[in-house]
Backbone as JSON, one array per atom type, in Angstrom:
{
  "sequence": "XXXXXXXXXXXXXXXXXXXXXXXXXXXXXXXXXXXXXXXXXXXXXXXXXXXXXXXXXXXXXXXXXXXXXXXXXXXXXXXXXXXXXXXXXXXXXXXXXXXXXXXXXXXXXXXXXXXXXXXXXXXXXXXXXXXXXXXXXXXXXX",
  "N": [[120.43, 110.09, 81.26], [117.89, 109.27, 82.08], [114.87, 107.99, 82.84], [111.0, 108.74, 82.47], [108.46, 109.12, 84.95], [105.18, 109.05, 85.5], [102.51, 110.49, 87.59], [99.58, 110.69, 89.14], [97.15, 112.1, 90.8], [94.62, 112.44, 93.02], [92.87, 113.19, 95.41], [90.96, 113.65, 98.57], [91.06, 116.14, 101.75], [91.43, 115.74, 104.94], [89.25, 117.5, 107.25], [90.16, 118.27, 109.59], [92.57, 118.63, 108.71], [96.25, 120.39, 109.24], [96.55, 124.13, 109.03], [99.27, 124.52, 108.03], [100.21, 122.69, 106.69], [97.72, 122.93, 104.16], [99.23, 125.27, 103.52], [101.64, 124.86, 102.22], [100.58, 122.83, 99.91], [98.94, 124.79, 98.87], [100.78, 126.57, 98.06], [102.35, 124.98, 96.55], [101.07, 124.95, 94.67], [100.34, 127.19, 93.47], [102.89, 127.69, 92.4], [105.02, 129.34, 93.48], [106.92, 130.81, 95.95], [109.79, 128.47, 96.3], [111.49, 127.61, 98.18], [111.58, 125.36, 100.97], [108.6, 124.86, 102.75], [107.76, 125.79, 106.1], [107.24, 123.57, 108.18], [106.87, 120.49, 109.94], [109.85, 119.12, 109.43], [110.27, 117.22, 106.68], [110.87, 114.54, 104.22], [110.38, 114.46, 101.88], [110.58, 117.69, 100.78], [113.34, 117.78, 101.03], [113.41, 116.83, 98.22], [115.21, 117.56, 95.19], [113.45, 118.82, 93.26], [110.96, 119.22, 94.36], [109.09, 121.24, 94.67], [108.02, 121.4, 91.87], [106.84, 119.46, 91.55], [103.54, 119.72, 90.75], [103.42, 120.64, 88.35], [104.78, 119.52, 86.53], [105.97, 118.12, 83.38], [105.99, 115.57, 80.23], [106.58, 114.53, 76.78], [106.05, 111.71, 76.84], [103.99, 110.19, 77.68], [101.64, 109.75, 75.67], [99.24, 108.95, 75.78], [98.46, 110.59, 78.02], [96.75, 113.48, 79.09], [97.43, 116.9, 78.74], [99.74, 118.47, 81.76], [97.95, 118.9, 84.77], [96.29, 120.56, 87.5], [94.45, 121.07, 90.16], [93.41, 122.72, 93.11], [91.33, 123.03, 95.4], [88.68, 124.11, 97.46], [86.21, 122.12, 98.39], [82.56, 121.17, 99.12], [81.15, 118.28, 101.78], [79.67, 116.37, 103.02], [78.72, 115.0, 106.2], [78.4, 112.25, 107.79], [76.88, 112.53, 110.03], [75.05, 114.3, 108.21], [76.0, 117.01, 108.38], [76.89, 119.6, 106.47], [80.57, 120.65, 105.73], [83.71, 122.04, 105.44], [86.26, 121.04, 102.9], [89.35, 120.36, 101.53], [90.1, 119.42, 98.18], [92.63, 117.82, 96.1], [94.09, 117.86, 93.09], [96.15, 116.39, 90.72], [98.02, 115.75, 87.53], [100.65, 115.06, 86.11], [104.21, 114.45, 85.01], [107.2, 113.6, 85.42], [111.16, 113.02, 85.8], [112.13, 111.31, 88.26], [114.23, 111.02, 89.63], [115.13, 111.78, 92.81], [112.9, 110.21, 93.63], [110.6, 111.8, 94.08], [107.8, 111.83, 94.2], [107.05, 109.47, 95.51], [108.35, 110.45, 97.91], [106.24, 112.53, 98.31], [103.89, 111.37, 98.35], [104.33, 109.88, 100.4], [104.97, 112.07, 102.52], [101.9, 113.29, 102.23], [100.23, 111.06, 103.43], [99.43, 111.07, 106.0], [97.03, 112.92, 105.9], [95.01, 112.2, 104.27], [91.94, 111.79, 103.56], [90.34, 110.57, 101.53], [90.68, 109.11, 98.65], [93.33, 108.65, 96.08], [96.69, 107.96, 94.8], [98.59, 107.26, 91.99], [101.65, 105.88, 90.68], [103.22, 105.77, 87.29], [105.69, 104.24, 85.59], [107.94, 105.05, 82.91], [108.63, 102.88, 80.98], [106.76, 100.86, 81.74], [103.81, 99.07, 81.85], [102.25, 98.85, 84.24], [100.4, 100.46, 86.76], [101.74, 101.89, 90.13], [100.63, 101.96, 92.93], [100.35, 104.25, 95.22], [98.6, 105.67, 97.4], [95.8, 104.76, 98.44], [93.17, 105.35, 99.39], [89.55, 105.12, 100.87], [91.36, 102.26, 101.71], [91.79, 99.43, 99.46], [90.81, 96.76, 100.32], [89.29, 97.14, 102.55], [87.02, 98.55, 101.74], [84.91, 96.34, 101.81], [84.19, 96.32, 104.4]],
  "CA": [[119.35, 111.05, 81.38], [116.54, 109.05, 83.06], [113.12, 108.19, 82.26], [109.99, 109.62, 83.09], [107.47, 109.2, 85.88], [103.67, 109.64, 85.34], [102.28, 110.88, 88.78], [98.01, 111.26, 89.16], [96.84, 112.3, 92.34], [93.19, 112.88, 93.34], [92.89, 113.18, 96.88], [90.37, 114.93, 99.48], [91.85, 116.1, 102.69], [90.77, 115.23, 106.27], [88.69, 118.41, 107.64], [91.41, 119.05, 110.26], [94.23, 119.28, 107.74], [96.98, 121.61, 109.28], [97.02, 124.87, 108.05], [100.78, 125.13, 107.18], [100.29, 121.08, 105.41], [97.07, 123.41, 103.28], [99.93, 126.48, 102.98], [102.15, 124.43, 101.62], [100.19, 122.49, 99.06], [98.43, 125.82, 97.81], [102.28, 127.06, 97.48], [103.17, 124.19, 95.37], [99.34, 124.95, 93.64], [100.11, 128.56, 92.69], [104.0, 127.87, 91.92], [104.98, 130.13, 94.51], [108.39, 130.21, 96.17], [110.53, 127.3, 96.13], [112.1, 127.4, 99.75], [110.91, 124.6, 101.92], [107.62, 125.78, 103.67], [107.95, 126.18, 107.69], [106.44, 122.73, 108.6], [107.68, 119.54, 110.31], [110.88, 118.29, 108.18], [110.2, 115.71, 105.72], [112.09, 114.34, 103.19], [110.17, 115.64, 100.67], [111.15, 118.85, 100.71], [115.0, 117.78, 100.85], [114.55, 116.68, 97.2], [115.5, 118.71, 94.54], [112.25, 119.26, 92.38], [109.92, 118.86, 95.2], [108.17, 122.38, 94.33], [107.9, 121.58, 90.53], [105.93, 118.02, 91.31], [102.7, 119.59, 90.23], [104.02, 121.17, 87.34], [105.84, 118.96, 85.19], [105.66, 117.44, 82.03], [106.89, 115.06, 79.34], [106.01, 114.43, 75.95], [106.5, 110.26, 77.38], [102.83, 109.47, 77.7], [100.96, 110.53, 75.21], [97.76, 109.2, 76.47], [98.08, 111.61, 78.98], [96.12, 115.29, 78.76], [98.54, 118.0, 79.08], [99.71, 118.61, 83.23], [96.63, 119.42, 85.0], [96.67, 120.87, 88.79], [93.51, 122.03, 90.78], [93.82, 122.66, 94.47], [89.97, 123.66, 95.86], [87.98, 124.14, 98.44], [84.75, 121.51, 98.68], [81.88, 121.17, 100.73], [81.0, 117.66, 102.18], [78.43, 115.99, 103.99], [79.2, 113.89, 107.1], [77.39, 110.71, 108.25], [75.2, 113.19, 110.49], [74.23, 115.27, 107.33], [75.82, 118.23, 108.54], [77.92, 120.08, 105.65], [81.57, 121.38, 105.97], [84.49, 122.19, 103.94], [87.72, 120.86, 103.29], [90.08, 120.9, 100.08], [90.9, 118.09, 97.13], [93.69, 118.01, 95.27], [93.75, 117.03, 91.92], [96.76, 116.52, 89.54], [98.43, 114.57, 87.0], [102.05, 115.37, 85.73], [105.63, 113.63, 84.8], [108.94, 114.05, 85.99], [112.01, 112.46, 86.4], [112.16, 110.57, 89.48], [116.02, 111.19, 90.64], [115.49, 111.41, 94.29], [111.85, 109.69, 94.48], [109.93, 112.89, 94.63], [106.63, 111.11, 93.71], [107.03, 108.96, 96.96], [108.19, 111.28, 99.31], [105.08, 113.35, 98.1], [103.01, 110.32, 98.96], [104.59, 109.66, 102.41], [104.5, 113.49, 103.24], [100.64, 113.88, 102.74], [99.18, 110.28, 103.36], [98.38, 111.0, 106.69], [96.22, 113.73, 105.91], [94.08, 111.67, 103.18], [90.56, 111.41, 103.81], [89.76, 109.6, 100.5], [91.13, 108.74, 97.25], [94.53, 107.93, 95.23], [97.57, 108.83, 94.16], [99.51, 106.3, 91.52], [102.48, 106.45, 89.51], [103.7, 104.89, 86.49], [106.99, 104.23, 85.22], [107.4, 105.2, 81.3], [109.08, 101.68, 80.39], [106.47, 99.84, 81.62], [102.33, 99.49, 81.7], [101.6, 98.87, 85.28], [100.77, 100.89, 87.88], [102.15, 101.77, 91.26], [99.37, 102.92, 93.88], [101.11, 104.84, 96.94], [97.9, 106.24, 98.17], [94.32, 104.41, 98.49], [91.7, 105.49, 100.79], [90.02, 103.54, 101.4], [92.27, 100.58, 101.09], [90.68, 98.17, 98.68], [90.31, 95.58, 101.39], [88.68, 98.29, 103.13], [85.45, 98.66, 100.53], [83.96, 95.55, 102.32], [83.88, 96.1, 106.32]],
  "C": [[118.27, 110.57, 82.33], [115.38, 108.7, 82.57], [112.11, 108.98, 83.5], [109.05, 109.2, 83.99], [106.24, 109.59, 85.89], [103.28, 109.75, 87.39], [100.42, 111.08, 88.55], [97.5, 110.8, 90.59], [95.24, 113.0, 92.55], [93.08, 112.5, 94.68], [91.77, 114.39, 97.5], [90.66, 114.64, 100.79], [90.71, 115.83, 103.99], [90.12, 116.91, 106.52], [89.68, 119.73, 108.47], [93.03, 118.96, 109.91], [95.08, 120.54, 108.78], [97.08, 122.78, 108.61], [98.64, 124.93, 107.3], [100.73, 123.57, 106.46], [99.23, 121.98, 103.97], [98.01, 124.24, 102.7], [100.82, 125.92, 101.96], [101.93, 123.69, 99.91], [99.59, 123.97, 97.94], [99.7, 126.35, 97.25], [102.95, 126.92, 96.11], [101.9, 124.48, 93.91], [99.69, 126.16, 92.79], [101.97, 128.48, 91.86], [104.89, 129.22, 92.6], [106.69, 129.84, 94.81], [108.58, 129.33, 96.95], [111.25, 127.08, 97.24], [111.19, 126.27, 100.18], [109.95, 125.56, 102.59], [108.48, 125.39, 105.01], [107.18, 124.73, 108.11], [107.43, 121.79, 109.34], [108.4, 119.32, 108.96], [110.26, 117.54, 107.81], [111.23, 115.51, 104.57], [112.03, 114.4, 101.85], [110.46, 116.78, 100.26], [112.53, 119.24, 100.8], [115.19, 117.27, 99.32], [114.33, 117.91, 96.27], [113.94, 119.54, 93.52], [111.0, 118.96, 93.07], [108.59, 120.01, 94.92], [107.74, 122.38, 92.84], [107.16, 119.84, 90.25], [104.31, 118.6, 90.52], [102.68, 120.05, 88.54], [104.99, 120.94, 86.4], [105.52, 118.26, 84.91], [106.19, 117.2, 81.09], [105.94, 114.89, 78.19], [105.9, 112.5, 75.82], [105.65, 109.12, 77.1], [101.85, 110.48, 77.02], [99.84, 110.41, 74.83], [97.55, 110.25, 77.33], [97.61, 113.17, 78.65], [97.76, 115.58, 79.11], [98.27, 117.74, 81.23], [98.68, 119.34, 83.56], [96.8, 119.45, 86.69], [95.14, 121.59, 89.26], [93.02, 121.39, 92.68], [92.56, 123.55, 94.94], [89.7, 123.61, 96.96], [86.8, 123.1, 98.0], [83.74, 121.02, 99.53], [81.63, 119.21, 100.2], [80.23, 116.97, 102.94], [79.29, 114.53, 105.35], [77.97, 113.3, 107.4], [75.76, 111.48, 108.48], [74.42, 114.02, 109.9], [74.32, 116.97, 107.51], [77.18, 118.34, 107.67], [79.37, 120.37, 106.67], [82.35, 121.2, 104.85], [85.52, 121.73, 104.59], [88.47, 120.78, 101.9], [90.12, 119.42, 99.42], [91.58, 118.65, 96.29], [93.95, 116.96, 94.16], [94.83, 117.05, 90.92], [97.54, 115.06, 88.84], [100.1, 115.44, 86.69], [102.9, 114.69, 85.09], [106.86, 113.9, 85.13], [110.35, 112.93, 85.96], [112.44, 112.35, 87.77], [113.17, 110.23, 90.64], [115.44, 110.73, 91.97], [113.49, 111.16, 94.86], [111.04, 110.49, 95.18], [108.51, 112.31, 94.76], [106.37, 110.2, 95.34], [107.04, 109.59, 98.39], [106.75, 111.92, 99.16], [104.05, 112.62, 98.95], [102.6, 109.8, 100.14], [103.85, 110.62, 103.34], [102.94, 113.49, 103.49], [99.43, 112.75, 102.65], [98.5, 110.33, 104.67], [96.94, 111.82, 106.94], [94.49, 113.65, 104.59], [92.87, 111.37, 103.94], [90.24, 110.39, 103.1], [90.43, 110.17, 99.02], [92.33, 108.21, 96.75], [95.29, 108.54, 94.64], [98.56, 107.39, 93.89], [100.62, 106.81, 90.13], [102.65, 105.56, 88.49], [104.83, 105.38, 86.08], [107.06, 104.1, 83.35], [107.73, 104.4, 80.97], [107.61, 100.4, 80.7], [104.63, 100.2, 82.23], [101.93, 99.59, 82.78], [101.69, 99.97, 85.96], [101.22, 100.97, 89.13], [101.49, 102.31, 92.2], [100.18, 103.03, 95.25], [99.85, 104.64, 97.49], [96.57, 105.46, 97.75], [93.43, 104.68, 99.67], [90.75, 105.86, 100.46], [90.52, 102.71, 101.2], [91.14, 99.9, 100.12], [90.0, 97.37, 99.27], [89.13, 96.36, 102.16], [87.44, 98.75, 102.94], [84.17, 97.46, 100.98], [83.63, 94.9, 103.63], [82.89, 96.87, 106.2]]
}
């Protein structure tokens, strides 16, 4: 059968995000159809439960809230104090991990990270696994 995969992703996107990288994520946000979006290939979207990453859940970790998904709009301030908007994406989940959906996920939309984290855990064991940091850790003291 498999074990389970904890997934928690809090991320806010770069400004000039692609629209079809935003179409896609709101897709997977609303549960929408399950075809590969129209974007560059990745190899996320070749695995099988790639559209059901924000949306799944085990009874595995039961520290964890119930699956929680929110895909916004927020405004922002830059250096020079002038607002704008851009989106964060916020979820937690579980899945079975067959074809390393959790990673590809990670790959697919790290270049578009502005700031924050996305780590998984494995249900056998306590540690975590951090795909996504931005800023790097090292990074917190240049």
């Amino acid at each position: 059968m498999g074990m389970y995969t904890r997934v928690h992703c809090d991320i806010v996107l770069h400004i000039d995000t692609p629209a079809d990288i935003l179409g896609a994520l709101a897709t997977m946000n609303e549960g929408g159809d399950q075809s590969p979006p129209l974007i560059t290939p990745h190899r996320f979207f070749k695995c099988e439960r790639w559209a059901f990453l924000f949306r799944s859940e085990s009874a595995y970790f039961p520290d964890q809230e119930q699956r929680y998904v929110n895909f916004e709009r927020v405004h922002i301030f830059n250096p020079d104090q002038n607002e704008t908007t851009t989106y964060r994406l916020y979820f937690r989940s579980s899945l079975k991990n067959y074809d390393n959906e959790i990673e590809a996920f990670a790959d697919w939309v790290r270049p578009f990270v502005k700031s924050g984290v996305i780590y998984s855990q494995y249900e056998e064991f306590p540690d975590i696994t951090v795909l996504v940091a931005v800023p790097a850790p090292g990074d917190l003291n240049r």
